[in-house]
Every structure is written in structure tokens, then in C-alpha cells.
C-alpha positions as CSV (number, residue, x, y, z in Angstrom):
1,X,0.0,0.0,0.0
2,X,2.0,3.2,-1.0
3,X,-1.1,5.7,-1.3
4,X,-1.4,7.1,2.1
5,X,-1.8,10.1,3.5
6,X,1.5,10.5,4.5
7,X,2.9,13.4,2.2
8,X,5.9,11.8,0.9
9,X,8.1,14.9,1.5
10,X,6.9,14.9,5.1
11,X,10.0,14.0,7.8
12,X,9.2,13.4,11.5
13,X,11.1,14.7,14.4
14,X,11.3,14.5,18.6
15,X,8.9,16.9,20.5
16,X,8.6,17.5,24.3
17,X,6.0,16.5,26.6
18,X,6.7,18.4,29.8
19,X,4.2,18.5,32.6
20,X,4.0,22.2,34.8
21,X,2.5,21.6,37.8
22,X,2.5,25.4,38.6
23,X,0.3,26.1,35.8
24,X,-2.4,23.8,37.4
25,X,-6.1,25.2,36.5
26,X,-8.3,24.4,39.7
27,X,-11.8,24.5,39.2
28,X,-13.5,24.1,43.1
29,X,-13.5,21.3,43.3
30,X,-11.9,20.2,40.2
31,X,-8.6,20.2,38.5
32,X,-6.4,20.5,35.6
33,X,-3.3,19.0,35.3
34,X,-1.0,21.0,32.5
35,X,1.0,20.0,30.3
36,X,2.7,21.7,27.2
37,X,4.2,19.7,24.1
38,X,6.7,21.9,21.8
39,X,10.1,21.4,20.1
40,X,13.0,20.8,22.8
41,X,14.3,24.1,21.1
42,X,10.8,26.0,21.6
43,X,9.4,27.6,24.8
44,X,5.7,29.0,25.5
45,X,6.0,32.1,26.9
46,X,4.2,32.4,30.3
47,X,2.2,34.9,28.9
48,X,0.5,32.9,25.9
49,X,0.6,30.2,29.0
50,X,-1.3,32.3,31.7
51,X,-3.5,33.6,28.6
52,X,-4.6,29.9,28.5
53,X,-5.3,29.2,32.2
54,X,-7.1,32.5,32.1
55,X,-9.5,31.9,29.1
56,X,-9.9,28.5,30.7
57,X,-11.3,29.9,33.7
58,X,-13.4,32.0,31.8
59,X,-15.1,29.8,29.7
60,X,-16.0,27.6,32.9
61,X,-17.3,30.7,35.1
62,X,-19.5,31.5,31.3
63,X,-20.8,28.2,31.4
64,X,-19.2,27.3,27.9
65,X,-17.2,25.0,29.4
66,X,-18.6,22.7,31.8
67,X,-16.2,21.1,33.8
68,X,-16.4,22.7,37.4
69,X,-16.0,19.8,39.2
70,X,-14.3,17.4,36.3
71,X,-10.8,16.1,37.1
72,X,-8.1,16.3,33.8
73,X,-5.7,18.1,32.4
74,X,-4.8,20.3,29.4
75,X,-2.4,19.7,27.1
76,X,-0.9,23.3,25.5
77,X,0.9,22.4,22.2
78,X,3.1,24.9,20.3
79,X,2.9,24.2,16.8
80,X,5.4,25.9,14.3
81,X,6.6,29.5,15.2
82,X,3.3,31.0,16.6
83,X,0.2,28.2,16.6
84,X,-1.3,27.1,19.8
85,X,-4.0,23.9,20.0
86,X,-5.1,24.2,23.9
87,X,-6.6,20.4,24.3
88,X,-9.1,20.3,27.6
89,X,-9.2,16.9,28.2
90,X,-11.5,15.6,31.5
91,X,-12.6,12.1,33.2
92,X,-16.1,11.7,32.9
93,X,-18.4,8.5,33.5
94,X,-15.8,7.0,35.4
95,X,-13.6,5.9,32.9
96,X,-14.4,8.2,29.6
97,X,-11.6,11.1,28.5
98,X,-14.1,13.8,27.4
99,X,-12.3,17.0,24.7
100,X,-12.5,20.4,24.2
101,X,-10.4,21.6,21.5
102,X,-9.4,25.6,21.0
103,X,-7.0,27.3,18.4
104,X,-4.6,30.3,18.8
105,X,-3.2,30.6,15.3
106,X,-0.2,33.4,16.6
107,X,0.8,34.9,19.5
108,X,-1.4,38.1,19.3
109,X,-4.5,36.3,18.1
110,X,-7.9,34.8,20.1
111,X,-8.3,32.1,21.7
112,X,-11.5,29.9,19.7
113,X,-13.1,26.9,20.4
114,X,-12.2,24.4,17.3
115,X,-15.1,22.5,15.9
116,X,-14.8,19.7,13.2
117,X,-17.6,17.7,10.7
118,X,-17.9,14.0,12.1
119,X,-14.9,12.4,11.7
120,X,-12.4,14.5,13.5
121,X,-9.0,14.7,14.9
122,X,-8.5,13.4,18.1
123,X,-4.7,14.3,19.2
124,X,-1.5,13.7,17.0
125,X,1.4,11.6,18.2
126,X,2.9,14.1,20.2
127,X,0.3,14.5,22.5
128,X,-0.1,11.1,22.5
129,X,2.9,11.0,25.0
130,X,0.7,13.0,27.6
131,X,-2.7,11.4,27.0
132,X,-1.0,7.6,27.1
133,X,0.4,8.8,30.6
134,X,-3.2,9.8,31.8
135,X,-4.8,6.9,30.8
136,X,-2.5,5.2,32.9
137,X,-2.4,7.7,35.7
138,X,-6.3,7.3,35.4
139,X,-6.7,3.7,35.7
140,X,-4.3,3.4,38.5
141,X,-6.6,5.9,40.6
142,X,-10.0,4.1,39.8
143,X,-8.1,0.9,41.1
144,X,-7.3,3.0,44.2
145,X,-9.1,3.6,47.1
146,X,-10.1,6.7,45.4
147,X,-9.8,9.1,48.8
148,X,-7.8,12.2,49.2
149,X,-4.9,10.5,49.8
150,X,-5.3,8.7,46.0
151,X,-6.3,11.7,44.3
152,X,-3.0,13.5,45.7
153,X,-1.2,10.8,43.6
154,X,-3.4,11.4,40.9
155,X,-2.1,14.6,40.9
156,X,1.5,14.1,41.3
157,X,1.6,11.3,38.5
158,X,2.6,13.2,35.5
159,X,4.8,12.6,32.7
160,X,7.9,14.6,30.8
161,X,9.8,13.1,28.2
162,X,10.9,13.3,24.6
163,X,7.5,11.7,22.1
């Protein structure tokens, strides 16, 4: 099979996955783990970053994002130069990863909410890295006694590393 769509011209490379616990989004009572995926040469700026957390918190107090109460985490991936997917990723139903998918396309530009016909994109390999850990991370908690002392460890159990 040789027709795929794969351009031919198209050469993969490394990103990072790095988890930033400081950047946290906590949503009484629930909580966001972040993470950010971006070239090992690349940085977010905490600006574009705290512009995220902040139009996060927004969207939830509007009621266009309804997750008060919803554990997860968000994954903040620099793409290119100057585009940002912001991936809001939460447990629901026990064992079901619920998505909300917003654009930035440059630094000086909106945050939007990303919607797609019926067969959409779910994440690309890079985030992969993060999303793999949290399904883990997520299994091991619903195997837990599930108390405070279980979600703590839920919290802490986050992954960095070259995808």
C-alpha cells in the first residue's frame, strides 16, 4: 500500500512533553493538570501560558465549558513559530476522556473553540505522550481507594519526556 496520507516529503522529528504543575487550573473542586508539548528548542511564553489558564477559567465561570467539578488536564501544544491547540481533556463516567479543542493561530491572536464535521481529529502523536500517561495515571486511581490521599497521587503522577 503506497497511497497514504502521508505526504511523501513529510520528515518526523522529537517533541517534548513536559508537565508544569505550577500552571495547574483548579476549578473548586476540580482540576487540571497541565502540560505543554513543543520542540526541545521551543518555549511557551508564560504569557501565551497564563492567557490559556485564564480563558480556561473563563469559559468555565460563562458556562461554555462545563467542567467545574471534572478532574483532567490540558495539554498546550506549540505548533510551528506561533500556533497554539489548547486540548481540555477531562474524566467523565468514570472511565471516559471527554475533549475540548481551542485554536490560537499566533501569538497576538484569540483564543477559539475548534469544531470539526464527524470524523475528527483526536490528538497527534505528540500529544499522545501525555494522554498515554493519563490513561494510565487514570486507571491506576480508579483501582485506588479513590480518597484524598489517592487523588494526591493522581495529581503528582505526570509525565515529561521526549514523544
Amino acid at each position: 500500500m503506497t497511497n497514504t496520507s502521508v505526504h511523501p516529503d513529510y520528515l518526523h522529528y522529537d517533541k517534548e512533553v513536559v508537565a508544569l504543575p505550577e500552571s495547574d487550573v483548579e476549578l473548586s473542586p476540580g482540576r487540571l493538570k497541565w502540560y505543554e508539548v513543543r520542540e526541545a528548542t521551543a518555549a511557551i511564553t508564560e504569557k501565551v501560558r497564563e492567557e490559556g489558564r485564564e480563558f480556561l477559567r473563563h469559559e468555565v465561570a460563562a458556562g461554555d465549558l462545563a467542567i467545574t467539578g471534572d478532574l483532567g488536564y490540558v495539554i498546550q501544544h506549540l505548533c510551528g513559530d506561533s500556533f497554539y491547540f489548547l486540548i481540555v481533556c477531562t474524566w467523565r463516567n468514570n472511565n471516559e476522556m471527554w475533549q475540548t479543542l481551542y485554536a490560537k493561530d499566533g501569538h497576538d491572536a484569540p483564543i477559539t473553540r475548534v469544531e470539526f464535521g464527524p470524523h475528527r481529529p483526536v490528538v497527534c502523536v505528540w500529544e499522545m505522550g501525555a494522554v498515554l500517561h493519563e490513561q494510565r495515571a487514570w486507571i491506576r486511581y480508579l483501582k485506588s481507594t479513590r480518597d484524598d490521599r489517592a487523588l494526591d497521587a493522581w495529581l503528582e503522577d505526570r509525565f515529561t519526556g521526549t514523544v
